[in-house]
N, C-alpha and C positions, 0 to 999 in steps of 0.2 A: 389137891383139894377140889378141883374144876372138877377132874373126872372124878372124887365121888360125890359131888352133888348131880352130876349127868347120869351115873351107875343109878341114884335114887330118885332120879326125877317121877319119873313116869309113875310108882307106887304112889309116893307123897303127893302128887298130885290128883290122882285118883282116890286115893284115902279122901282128900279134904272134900274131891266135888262127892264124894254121894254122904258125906258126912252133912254137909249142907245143904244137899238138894232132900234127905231126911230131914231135917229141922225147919223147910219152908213151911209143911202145913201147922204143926205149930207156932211158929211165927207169926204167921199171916190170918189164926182162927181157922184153913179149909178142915171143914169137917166135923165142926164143932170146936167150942171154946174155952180155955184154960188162962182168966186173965193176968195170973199169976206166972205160969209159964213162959207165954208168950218174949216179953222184955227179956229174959233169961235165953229165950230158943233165938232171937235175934241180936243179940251180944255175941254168943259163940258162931254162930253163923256168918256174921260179920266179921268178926275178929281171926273164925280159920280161910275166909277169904281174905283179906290186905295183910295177916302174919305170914302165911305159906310164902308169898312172892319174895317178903324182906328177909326170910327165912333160906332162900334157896340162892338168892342173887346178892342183896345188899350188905346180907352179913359177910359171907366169902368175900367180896369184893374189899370190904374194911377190911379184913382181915387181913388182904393179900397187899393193898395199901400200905399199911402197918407194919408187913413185914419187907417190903421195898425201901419205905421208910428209913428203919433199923438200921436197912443193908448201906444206904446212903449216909446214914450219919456215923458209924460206926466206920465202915471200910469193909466191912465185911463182904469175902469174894459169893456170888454166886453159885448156883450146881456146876455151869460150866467154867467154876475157876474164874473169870475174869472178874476184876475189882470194877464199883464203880467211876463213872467219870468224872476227873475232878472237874468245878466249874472253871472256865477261863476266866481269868483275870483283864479287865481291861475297857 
């Protein structure tokens, strides 16, 4: 999972900045003004800024949480075979 969000980084992150850095002059009226627009051009501009990061890093990260988790409560061995550690007692 790490290495394909690292395989996809560099696109996805490129996709979002010129996807946003298009939607600033709307956003912001340069150039003339659309006041309906605007609210619209600064939602998606915003939201593909702070989604991309939780997109690339937080969700994986839950995910991989989640599945260590599993492995912990269940017994379930690892790739390399070894089971988790039981807690000591004591």
């Amino acid at each position: 999972m790490a290495q394909g969000t690292a395989d996809r980084l560099r696109a996805i992150v490129l996709t979002t900045l010129t996807t946003a850095v298009a939607l600033v002059p709307l956003a912001y009226g340069i150039g003339g003004s659309a006041p309906f627009m605007a609210p619209i051009a600064l939602a998606l501009g915003w939201g593909l800024v702070f989604a991309t990061p939780v997109t690339l890093v937080v969700v994986p990260c839950l995910y991989m949480v989640g599945v260590d988790l599993y492995r912990v409560i269940k017994g379930v061995p690892d790739r390399e075979g070894t089971r988790p550690k039981e807690p000591e007692a004591g």
